[in-house]
N, C-alpha and C positions, 0 to 999 in steps of 0.2 A: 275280907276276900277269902274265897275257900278255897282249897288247896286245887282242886280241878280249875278251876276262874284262874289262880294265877300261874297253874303249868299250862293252861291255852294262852294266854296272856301273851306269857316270856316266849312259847313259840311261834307267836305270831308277829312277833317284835323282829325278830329271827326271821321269820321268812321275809318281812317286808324289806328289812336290809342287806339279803339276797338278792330280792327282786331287783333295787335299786343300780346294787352293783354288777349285775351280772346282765351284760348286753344280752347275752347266747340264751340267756335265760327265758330272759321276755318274748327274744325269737320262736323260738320251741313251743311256748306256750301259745302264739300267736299261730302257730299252724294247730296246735291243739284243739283251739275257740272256732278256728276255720270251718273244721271238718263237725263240730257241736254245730253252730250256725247253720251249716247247713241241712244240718235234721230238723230244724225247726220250720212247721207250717206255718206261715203268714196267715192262710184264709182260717187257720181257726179263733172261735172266740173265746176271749181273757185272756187273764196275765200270765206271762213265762216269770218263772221264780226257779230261782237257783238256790237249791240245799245245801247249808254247811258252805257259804263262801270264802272263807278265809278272809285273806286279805286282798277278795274282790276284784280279782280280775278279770273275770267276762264280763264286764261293764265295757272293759275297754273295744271289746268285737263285739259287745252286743248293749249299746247304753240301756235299748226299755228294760232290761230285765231285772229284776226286784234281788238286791242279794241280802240271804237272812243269813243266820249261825245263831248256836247258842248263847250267845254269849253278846252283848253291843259293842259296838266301835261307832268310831265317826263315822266311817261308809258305808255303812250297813243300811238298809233300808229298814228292817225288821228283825226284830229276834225272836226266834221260832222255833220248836222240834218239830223233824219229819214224822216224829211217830204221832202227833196232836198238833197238825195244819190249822193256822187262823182262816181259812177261808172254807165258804160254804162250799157246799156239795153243787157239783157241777159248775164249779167258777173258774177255772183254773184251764188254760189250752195247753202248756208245757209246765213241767218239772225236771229243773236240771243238776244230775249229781257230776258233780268231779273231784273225782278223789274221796268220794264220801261212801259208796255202796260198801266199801270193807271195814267199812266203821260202824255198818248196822247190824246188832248183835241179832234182832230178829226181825231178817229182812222180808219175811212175809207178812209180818204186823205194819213194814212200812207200807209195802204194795198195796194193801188190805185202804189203807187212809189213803195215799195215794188216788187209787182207782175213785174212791170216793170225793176227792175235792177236782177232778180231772173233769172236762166237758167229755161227752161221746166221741171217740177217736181221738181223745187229748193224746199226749206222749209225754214218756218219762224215757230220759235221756240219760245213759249211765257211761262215762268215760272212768277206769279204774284200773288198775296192773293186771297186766296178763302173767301168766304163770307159766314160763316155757322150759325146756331145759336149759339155754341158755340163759334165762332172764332168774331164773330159780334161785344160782349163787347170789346174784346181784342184790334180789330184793333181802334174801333170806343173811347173808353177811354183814353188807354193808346200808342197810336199814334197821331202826330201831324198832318197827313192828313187824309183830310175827307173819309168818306165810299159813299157819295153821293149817297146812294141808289135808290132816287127816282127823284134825275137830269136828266134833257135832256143830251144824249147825242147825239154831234154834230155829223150829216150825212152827213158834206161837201164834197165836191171830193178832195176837194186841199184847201188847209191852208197856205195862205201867210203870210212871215213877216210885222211888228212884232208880236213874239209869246212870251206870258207869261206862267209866273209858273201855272201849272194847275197838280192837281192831284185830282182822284176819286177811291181811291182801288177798290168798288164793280165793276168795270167797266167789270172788266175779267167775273167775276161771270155772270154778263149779258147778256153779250156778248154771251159766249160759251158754257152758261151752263141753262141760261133761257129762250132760245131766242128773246131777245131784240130787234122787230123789227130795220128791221134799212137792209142797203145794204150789211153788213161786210161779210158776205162770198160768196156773191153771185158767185165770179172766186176761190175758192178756194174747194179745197178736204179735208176732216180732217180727219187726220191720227190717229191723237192721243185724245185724252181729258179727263185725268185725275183730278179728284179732292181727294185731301191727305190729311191725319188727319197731323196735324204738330204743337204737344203739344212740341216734342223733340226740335223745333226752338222757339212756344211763351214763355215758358216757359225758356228758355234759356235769354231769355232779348233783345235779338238780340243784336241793335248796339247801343243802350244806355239807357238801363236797366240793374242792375245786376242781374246774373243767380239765378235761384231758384231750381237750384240740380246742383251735382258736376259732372263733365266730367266722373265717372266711372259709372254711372249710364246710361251716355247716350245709352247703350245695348239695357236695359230693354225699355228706351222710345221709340227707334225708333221700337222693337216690339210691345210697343203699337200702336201706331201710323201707323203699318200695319195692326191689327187688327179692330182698331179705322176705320179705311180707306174703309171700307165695308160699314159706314156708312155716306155719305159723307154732307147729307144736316143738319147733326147734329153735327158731326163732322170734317168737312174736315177746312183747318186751307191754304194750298198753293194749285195751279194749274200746271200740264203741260199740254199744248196746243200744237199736233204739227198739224200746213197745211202745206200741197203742192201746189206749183201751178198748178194752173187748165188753160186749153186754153179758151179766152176767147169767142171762135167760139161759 
């Protein structure tokens, strides 16, 4: 087993026994898949596939959807890189990242494959940390990947093997929200581009911190956290991101 295979391995053991135990957990995430779900168009054709599923929980808000990762599990449907897609060109109506877009070292070489296994107006659905001044301490202290704020990020077209661990949360923020020079949407439409206040997920501990309020309170936080959500460059805490493809005529 190689030393990447068995650090994904151990923390996906780890998450799953979060998952289990943590009621507030599954909650959170359950409004997470809600607001994914609902970006997704029915009338398009082919398969919705989700990148980098972990341990596969938009199954449970959305069973058709195919979940791959690097790596196999039992739940997996497929094991895949986003940067070299099994599927042909033009087969594909959704692609959905969660929590995966700050793990792509060079996220125009995925866009680039993307657009090309995508049907005409497919969508690529991207939910990943927002970068606020509040939320900034949070990811940047009390998480184990960096925020990379003020990294290059890589503008290659294509990213051959081999590929390492790479992660940069602020990546989405920049991307979609500052615009961070760079090619990333040049064939693309944005449908959507939300940035959410999300105290009701940091504050929850996520997947390996303990909670710091009890699951009956979660109400009240997720109305904060819609109010909070008016102000996003202070408060926003996640992102949705929805594109469509664009023709590249």
């Amino acid at each position: 087993m190689s030393v990447q295979l068995g650090q994904h391995q151990v923390e996906i053991q780890s998450n799953r026994a979060s998952w289990e135990s943590k009621p507030l957990l599954r909650l959170i995430y359950a409004g997470f898949y809600r607001k994914i779900v609902g970006e997704i168009d029915p009338s398009l054709p082919g398969q919705v596939i989700e990148i980098g599923s972990g341990i596969g929980n938009l199954k449970s808000s959305y069973p058709q959807a195919l979940s791959t990762d690097l790596f196999p599990n039992p739940w997996l449907d497929l094991v895949c890189d986003g940067y070299e897609l099994p599927f042909r060109s033009g087969s594909l109506s959704h692609l959905i990242l969660f929590d995966v877009f700050h793990h792509l070292e060079a996220p125009h070489a995925f866009f680039q494959e993307a657009h090309r296994a995508l049907v005409p107006k497919g969508r690529l659905i991207i939910f990943d940390p927002f970068i606020s001044w509040s939320s900034f301490p949070v990811y940047g202290l009390l998480h184990h990947e960096p925020v990379a704020w003020k990294d290059p990020i890589n503008p290659a077209p294509s990213w051959p093997a081999p590929r390492h661990y790479y992660a940069a949360q602020g990546n989405a923020t920049r991307v979609f929200f500052r615009d961070e020079p760079g090619p990333w949407l040049h064939s693309w439409i944005v449908r959507r581009r939300d940035a959410l206040a999300a105290f009701a997920y940091l504050l929850s501990g996520g997947f390996s911190k303990p909670a710091m309020y009890p699951s009956a309170v979660l109400g009240i936080m997720n109305r904060l956290d819609t109010l909070l959500s008016r102000w996003p460059r202070l408060f926003g805490g996640r992102c949705l991101v929805t594109l469509e493809k664009a023709s590249l005529a």
